[in-house]
N, CA, C and O atoms as a GROMACS GRO file, in nm:
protein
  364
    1UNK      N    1  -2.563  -6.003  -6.171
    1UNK     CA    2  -2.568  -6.081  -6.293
    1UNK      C    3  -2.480  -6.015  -6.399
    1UNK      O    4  -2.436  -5.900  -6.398
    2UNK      N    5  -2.460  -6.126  -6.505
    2UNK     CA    6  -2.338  -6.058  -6.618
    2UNK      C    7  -2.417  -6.072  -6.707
    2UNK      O    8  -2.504  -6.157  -6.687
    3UNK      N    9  -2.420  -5.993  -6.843
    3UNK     CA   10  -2.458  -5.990  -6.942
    3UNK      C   11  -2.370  -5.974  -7.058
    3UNK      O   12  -2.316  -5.865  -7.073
    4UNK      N   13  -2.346  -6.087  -7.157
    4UNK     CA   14  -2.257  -6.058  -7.265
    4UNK      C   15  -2.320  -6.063  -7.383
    4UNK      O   16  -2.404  -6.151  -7.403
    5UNK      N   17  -2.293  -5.985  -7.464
    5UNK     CA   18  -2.356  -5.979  -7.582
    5UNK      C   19  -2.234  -6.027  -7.702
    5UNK      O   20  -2.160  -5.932  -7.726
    6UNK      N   21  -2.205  -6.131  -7.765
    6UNK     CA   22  -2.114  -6.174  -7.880
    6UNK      C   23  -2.138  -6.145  -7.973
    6UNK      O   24  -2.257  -6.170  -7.991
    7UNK      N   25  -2.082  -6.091  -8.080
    7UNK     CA   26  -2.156  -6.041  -8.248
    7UNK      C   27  -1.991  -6.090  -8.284
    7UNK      O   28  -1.881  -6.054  -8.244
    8UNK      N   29  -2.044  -6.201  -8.389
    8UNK     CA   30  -1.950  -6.263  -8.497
    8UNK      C   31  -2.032  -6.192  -8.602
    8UNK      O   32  -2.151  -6.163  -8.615
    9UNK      N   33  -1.891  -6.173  -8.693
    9UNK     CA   34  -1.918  -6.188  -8.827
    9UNK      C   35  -1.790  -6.283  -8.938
    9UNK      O   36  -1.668  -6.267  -8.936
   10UNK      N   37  -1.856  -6.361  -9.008
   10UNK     CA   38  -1.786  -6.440  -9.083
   10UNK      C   39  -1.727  -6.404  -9.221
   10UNK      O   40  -1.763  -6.319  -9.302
   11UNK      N   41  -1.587  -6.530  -9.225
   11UNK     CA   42  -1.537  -6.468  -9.355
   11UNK      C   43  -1.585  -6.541  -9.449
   11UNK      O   44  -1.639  -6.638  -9.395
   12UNK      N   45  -1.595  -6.547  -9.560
   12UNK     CA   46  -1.616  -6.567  -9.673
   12UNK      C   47  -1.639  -6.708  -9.680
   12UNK      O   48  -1.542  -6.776  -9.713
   13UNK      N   49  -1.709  -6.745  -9.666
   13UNK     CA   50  -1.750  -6.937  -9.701
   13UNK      C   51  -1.777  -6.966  -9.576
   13UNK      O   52  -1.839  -7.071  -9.556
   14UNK      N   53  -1.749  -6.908  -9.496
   14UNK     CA   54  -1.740  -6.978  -9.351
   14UNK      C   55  -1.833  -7.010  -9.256
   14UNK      O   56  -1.820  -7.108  -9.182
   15UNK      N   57  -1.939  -6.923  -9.253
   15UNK     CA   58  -2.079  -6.860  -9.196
   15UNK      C   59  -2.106  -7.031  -9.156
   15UNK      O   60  -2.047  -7.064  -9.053
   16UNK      N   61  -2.164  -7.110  -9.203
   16UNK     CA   62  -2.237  -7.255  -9.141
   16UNK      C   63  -2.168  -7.294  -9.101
   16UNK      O   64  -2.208  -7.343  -8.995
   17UNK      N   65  -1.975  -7.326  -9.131
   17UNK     CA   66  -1.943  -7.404  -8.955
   17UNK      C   67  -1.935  -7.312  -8.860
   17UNK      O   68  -1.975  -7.369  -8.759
   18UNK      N   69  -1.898  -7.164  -8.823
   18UNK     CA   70  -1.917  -7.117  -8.730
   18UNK      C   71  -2.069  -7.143  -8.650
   18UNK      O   72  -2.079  -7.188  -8.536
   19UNK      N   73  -2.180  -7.105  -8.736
   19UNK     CA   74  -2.336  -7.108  -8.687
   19UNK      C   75  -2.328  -7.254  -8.635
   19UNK      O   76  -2.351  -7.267  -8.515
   20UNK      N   77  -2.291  -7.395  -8.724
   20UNK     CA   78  -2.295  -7.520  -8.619
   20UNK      C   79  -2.227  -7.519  -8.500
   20UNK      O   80  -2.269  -7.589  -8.408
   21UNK      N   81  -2.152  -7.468  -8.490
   21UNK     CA   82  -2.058  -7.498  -8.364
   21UNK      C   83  -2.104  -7.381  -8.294
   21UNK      O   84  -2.056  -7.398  -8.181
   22UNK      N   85  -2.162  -7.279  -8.292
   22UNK     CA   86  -2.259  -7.184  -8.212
   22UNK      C   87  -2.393  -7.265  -8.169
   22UNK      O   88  -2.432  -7.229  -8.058
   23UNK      N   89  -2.462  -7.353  -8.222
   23UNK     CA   90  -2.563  -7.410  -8.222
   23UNK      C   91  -2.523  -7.562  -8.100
   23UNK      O   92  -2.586  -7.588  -7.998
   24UNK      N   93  -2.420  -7.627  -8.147
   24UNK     CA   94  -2.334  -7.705  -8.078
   24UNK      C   95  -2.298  -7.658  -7.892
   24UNK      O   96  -2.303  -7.733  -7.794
   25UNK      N   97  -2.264  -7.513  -7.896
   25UNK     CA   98  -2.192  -7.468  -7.779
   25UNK      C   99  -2.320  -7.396  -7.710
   25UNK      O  100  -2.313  -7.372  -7.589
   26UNK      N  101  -2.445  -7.359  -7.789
   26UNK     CA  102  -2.538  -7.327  -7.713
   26UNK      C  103  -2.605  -7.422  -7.621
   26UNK      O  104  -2.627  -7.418  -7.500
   27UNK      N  105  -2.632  -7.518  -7.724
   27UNK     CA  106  -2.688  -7.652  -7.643
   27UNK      C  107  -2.642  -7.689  -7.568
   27UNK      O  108  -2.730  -7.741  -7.498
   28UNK      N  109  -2.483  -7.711  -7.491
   28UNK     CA  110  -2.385  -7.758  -7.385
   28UNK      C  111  -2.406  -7.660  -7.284
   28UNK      O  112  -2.419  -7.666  -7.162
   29UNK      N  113  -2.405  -7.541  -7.394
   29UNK     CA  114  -2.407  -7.408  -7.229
   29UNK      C  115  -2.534  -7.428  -7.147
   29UNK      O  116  -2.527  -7.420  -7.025
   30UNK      N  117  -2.634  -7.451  -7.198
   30UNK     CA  118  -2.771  -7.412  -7.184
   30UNK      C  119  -2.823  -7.546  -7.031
   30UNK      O  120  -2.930  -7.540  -6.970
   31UNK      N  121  -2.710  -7.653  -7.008
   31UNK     CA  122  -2.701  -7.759  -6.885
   31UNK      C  123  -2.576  -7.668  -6.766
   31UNK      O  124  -2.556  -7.689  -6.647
   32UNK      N  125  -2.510  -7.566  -6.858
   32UNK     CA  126  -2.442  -7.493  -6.717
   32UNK      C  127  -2.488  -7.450  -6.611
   32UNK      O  128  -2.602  -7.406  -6.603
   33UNK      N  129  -2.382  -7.458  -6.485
   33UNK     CA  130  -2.459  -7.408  -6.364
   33UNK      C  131  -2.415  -7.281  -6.382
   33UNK      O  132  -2.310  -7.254  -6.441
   34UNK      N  133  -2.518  -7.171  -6.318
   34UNK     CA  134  -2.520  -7.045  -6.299
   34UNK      C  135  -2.555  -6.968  -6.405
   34UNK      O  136  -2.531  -6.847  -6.401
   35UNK      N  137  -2.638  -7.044  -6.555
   35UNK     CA  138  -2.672  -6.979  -6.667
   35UNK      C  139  -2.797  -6.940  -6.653
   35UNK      O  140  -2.871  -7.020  -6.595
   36UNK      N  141  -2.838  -6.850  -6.686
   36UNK     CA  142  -2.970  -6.780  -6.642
   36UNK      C  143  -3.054  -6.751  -6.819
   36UNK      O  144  -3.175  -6.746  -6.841
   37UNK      N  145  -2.958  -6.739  -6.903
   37UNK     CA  146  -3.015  -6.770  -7.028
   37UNK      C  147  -2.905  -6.760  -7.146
   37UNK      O  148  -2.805  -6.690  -7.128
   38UNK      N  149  -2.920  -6.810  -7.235
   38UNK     CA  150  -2.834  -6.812  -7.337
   38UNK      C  151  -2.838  -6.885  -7.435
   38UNK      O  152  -2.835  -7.007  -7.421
   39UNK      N  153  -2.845  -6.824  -7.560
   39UNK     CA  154  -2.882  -6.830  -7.705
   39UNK      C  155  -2.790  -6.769  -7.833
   39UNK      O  156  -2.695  -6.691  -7.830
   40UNK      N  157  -2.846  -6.827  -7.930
   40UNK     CA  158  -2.806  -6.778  -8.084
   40UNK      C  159  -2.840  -6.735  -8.122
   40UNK      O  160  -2.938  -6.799  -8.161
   41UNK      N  161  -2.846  -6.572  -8.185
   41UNK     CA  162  -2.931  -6.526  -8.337
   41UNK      C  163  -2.889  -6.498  -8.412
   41UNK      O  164  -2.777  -6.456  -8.384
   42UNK      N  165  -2.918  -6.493  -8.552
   42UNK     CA  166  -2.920  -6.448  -8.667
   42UNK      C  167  -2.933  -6.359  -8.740
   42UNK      O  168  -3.052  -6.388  -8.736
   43UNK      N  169  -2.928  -6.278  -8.804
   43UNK     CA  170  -2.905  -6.146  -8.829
   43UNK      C  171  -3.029  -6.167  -8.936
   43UNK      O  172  -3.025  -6.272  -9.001
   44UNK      N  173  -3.136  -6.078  -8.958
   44UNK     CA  174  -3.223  -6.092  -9.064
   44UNK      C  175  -3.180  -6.002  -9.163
   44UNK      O  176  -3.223  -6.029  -9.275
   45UNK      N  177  -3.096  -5.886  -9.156
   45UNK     CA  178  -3.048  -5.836  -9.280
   45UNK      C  179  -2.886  -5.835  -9.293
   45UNK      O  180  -2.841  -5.740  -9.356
   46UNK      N  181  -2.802  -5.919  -9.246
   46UNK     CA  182  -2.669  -5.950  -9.307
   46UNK      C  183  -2.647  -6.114  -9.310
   46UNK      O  184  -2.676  -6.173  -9.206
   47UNK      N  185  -2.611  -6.171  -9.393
   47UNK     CA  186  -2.591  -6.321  -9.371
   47UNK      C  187  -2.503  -6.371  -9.357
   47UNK      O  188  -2.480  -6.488  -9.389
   48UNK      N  189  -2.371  -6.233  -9.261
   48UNK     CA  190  -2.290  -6.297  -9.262
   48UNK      C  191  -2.252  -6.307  -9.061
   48UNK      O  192  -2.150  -6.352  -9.008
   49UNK      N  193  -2.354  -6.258  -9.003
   49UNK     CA  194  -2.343  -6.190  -8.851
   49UNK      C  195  -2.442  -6.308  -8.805
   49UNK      O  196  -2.520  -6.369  -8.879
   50UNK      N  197  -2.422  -6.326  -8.671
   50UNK     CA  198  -2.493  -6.403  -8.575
   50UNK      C  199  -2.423  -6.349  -8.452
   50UNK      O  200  -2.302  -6.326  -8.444
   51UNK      N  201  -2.533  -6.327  -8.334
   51UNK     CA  202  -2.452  -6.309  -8.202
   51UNK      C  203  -2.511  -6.438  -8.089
   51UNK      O  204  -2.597  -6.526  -8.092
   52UNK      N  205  -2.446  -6.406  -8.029
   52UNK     CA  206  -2.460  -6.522  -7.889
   52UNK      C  207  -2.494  -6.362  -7.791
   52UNK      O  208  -2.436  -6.254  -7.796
   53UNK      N  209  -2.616  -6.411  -7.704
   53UNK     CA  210  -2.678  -6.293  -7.593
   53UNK      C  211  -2.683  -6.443  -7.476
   53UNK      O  212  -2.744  -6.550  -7.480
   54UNK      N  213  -2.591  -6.386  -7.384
   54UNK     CA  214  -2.560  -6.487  -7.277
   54UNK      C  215  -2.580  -6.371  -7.127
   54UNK      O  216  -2.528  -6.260  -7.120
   55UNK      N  217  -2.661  -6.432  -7.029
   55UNK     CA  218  -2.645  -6.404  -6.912
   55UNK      C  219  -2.653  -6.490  -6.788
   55UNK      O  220  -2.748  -6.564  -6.761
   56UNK      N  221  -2.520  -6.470  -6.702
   56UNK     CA  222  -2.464  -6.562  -6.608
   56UNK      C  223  -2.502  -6.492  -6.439
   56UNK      O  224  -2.506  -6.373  -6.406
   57UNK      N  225  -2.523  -6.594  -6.370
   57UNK     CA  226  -2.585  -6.524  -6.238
   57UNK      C  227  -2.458  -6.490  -6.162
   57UNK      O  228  -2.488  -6.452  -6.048
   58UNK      N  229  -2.274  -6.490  -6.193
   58UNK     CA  230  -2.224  -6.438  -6.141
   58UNK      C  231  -2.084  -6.486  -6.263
   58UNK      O  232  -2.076  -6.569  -6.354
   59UNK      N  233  -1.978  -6.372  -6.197
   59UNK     CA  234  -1.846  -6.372  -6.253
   59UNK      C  235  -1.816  -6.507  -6.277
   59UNK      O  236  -1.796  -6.560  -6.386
   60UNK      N  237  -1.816  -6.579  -6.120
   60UNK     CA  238  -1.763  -6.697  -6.138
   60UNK      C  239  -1.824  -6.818  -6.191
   60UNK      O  240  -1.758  -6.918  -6.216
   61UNK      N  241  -1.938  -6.811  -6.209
   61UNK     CA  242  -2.040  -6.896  -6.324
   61UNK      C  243  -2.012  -6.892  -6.464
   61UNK      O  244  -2.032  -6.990  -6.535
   62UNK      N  245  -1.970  -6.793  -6.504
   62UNK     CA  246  -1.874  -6.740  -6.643
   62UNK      C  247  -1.802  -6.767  -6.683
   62UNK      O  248  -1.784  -6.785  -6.803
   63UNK      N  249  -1.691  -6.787  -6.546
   63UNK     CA  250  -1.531  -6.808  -6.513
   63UNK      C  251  -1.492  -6.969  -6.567
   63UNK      O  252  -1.406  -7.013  -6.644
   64UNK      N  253  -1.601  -7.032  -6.486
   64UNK     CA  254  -1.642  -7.162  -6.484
   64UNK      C  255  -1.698  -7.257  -6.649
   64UNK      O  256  -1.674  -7.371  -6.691
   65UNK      N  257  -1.766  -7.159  -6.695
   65UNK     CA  258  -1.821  -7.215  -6.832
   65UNK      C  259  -1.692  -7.182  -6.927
   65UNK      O  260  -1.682  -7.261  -7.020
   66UNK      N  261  -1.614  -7.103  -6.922
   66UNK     CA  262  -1.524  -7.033  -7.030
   66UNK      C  263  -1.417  -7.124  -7.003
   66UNK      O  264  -1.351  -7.168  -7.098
   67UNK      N  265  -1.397  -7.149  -6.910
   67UNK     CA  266  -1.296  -7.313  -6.883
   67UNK      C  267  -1.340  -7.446  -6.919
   67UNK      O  268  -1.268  -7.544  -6.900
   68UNK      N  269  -1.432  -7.454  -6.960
   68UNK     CA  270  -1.470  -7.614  -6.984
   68UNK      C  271  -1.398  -7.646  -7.126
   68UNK      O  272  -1.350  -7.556  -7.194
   69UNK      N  273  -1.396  -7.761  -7.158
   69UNK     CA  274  -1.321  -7.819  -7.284
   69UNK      C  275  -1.444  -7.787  -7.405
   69UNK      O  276  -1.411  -7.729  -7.508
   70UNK      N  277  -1.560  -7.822  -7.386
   70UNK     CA  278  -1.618  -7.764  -7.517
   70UNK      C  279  -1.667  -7.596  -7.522
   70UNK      O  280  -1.736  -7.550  -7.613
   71UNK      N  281  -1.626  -7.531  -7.428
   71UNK     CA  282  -1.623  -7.417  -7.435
   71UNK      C  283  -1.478  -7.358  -7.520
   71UNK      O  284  -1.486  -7.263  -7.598
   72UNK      N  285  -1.375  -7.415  -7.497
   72UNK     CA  286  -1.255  -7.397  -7.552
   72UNK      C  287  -1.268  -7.398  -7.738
   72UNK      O  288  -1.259  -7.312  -7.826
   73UNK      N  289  -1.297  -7.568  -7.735
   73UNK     CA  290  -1.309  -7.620  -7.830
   73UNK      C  291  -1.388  -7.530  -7.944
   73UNK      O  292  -1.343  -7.459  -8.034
   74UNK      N  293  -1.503  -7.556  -7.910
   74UNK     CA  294  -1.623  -7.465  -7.968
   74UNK      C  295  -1.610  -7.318  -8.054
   74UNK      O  296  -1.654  -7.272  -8.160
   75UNK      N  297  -1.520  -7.271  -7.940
   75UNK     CA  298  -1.521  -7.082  -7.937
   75UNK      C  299  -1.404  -7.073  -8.002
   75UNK      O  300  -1.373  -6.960  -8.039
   76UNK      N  301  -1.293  -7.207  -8.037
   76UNK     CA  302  -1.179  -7.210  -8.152
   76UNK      C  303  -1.210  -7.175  -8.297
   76UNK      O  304  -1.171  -7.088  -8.375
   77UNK      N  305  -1.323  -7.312  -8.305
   77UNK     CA  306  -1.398  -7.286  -8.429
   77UNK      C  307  -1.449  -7.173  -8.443
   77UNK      O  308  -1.437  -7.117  -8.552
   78UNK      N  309  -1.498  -7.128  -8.370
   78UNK     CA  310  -1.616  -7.044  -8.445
   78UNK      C  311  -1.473  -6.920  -8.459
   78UNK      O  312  -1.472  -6.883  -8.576
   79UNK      N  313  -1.362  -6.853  -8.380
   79UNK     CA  314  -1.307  -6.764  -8.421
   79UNK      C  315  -1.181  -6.789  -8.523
   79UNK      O  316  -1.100  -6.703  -8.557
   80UNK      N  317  -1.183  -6.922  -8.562
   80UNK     CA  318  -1.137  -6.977  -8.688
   80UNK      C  319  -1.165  -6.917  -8.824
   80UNK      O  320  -1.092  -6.887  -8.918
   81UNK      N  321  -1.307  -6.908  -8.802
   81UNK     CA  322  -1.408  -6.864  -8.851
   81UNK      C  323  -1.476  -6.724  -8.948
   81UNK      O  324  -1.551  -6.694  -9.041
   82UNK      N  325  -1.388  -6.676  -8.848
   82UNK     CA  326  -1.456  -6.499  -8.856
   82UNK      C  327  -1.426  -6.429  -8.726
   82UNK      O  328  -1.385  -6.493  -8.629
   83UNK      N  329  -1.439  -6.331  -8.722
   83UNK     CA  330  -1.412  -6.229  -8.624
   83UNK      C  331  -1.537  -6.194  -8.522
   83UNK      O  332  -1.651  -6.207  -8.567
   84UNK      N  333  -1.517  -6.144  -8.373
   84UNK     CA  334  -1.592  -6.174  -8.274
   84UNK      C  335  -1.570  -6.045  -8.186
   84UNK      O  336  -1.457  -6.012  -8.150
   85UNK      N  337  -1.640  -5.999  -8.164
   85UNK     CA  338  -1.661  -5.880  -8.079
   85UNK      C  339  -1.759  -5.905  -7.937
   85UNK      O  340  -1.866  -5.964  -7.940
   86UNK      N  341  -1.708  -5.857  -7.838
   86UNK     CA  342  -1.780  -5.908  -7.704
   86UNK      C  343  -1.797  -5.788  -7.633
   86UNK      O  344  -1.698  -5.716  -7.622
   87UNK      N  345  -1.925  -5.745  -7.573
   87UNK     CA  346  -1.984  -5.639  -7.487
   87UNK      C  347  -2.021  -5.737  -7.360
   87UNK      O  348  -2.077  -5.847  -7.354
   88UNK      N  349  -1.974  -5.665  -7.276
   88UNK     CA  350  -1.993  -5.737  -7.116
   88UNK      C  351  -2.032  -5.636  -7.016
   88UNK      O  352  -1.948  -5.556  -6.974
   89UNK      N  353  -2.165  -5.635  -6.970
   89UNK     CA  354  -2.213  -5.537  -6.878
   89UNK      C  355  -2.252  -5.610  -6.754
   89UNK      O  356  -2.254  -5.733  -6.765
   90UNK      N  357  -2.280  -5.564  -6.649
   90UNK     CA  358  -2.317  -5.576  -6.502
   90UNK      C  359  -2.454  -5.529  -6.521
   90UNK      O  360  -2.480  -5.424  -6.581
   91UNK      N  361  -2.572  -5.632  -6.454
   91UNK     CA  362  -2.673  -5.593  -6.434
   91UNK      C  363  -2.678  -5.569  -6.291
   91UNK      O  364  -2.780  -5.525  -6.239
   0.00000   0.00000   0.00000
């Protein structure tokens, strides 16, 4: 299994369309095949951070979601947005 951990943080005004279109791309991911879980949170002490904690039952389940058109789409906006940092481990 893969485990990615996403931590956005937004620029200046920006924070609610990134979070919709995180909210938007969760809900689409969440009918993928090979998703084992995957969500949005919120940061309770910065208001400007939210991460996406995603885990896929293989590379190519990953491979597969990161190619789709609202995966594209989606992950434009949000790094339109603000800046995005990604941790990817092997369970």
């Amino acid at each position: 299994m893969i485990r990615l951990n996403c931590f956005f943080q937004a620029k200046k005004g920006k924070y609610n369309e990134a979070l919709e279109a995180a909210i938007l791309l969760t809900a689409k991911t969440q009918k993928h095949e090979g998703m084992v879980s995957y969500d949005v949170f919120e940061s309770a002490t910065r208001k400007d951070i939210f991460m996406f904690c995603e885990t896929w039952e293989s590379e190519e389940a990953l491979e597969k979601h990161s190619a789709t058109p609202e995966f594209k789409e989606l992950v434009g906006v949000i790094q339109s947005c603000g800046d995005m940092k990604i941790e990817k481990m092997q369970l």
